[in-house]
Structure formats: structure tokens, C-alpha cells
TORVODREN-873141 format. One record per residue (C-alpha): residue number from 1; residue in three letters; x, y, z. Coordinates in steps of 0.2 Angstrom, whole numbers, plus 5000, padded with zeros to 4 digits. Layout:
BEGIN
ATOM num residuo    x    y    z
ATOM NUM     Ala    X    Y    Z
...
% end
This chain:
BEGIN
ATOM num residuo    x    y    z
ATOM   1     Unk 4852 4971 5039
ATOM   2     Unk 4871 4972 5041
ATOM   3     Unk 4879 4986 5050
ATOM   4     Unk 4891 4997 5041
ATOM   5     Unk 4909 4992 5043
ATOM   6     Unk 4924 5002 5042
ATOM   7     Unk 4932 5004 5025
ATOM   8     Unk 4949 4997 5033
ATOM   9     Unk 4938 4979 5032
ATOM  10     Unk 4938 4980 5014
ATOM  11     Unk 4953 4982 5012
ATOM  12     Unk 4960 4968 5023
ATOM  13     Unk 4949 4957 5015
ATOM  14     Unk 4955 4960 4997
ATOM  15     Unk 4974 4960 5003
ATOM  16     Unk 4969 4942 5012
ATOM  17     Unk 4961 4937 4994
ATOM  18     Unk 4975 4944 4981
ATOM  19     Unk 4989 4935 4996
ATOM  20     Unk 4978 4916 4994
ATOM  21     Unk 4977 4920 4977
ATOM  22     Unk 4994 4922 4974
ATOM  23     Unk 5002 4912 4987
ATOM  24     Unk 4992 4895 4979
ATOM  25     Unk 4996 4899 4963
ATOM  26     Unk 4995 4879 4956
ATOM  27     Unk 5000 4872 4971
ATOM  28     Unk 4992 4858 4980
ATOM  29     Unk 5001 4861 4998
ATOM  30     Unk 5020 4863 5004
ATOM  31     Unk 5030 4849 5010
ATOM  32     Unk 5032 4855 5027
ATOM  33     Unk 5027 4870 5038
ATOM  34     Unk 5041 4879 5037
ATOM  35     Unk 5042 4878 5018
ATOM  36     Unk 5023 4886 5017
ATOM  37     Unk 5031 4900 5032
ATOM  38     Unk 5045 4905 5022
ATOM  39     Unk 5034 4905 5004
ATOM  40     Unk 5021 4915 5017
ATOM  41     Unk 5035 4927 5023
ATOM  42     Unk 5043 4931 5004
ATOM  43     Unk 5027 4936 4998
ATOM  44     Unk 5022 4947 5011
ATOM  45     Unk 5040 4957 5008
ATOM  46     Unk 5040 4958 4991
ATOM  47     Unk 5026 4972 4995
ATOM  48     Unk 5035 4981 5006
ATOM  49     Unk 5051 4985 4995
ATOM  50     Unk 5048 5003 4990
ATOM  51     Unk 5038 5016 4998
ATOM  52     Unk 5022 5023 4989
ATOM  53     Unk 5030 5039 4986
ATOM  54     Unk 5050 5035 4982
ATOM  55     Unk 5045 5045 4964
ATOM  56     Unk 5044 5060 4974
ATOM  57     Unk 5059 5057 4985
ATOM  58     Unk 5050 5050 5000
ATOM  59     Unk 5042 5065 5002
ATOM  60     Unk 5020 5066 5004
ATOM  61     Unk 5015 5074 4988
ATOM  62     Unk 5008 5088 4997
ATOM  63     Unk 5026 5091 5001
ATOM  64     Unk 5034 5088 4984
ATOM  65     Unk 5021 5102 4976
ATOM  66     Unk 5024 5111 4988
ATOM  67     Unk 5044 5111 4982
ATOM  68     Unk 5037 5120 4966
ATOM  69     Unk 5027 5134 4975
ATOM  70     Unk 5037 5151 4970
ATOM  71     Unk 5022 5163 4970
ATOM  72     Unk 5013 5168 4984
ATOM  73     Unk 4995 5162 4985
ATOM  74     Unk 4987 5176 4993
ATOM  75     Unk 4982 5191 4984
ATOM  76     Unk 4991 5208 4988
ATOM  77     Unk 4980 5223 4995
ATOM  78     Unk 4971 5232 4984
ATOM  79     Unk 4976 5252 4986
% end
């Protein structure tokens, strides 16, 4: 049997399988190295340009609900 893995190896591995995937899109190889680096390098940024939460003004969304908090969430004492 296999140990159990940290969840983080999923998720490497289906960044690693979406970048092949993407990156040999009908092609047969690049002319030189540095040709397959840059092609390498443009694809990797491209998922970098925004941040996850730019909707919410870079703010967490626990953050941006908290924005439209106005009533206290504890109860008052009862008399």
C-alpha cells in the first residue's frame, strides 16, 4: 500500500499536467532552448496577472464581508 500524501502533491501534479498540456499544444519541439524557456516563462505568468480576490479589492473575503457587518452579532442581556 501507498502512504498518504499531502494534498499539496495533487495539486502540483495537476498544475504540472494542465502546463505540458498547454505548453505542447501541436508542437513537435522548439528550435532552440531558449525559445522553449521563453514559451516556458510566458505561460507560467500569464497565471499570475491577477490576484484571486481583485473582485473584492484585494481584500480576503473574510475581510470584504466583514465591510458589510453593521449589527452586532452578539445578543444583548436579557433584563
Amino acid at each position: 500500500m501507498r502512504v498518504v500524501g499531502p494534498s499539496a502533491d495533487n495539486a502540483a501534479e495537476s498544475f504540472n499536467v494542465s502546463f505540458k498540456r498547454e505548453t505542447l499544444k501541436g508542437r513537435n519541439g522548439w528550435s532552440t532552448e531558449r525559445e522553449a524557456r521563453l514559451d516556458a516563462f510566458l505561460r507560467l505568468t500569464r497565471y499570475n496577472t491577477r490576484r484571486r480576490h481583485s473582485r473584492l479589492g484585494q481584500r480576503s473575503p473574510m475581510a470584504y464581508e466583514n465591510t458589510f457587518q453593521t449589527t452586532p452579532t452578539t445578543l444583548a442581556r436579557a433584563a
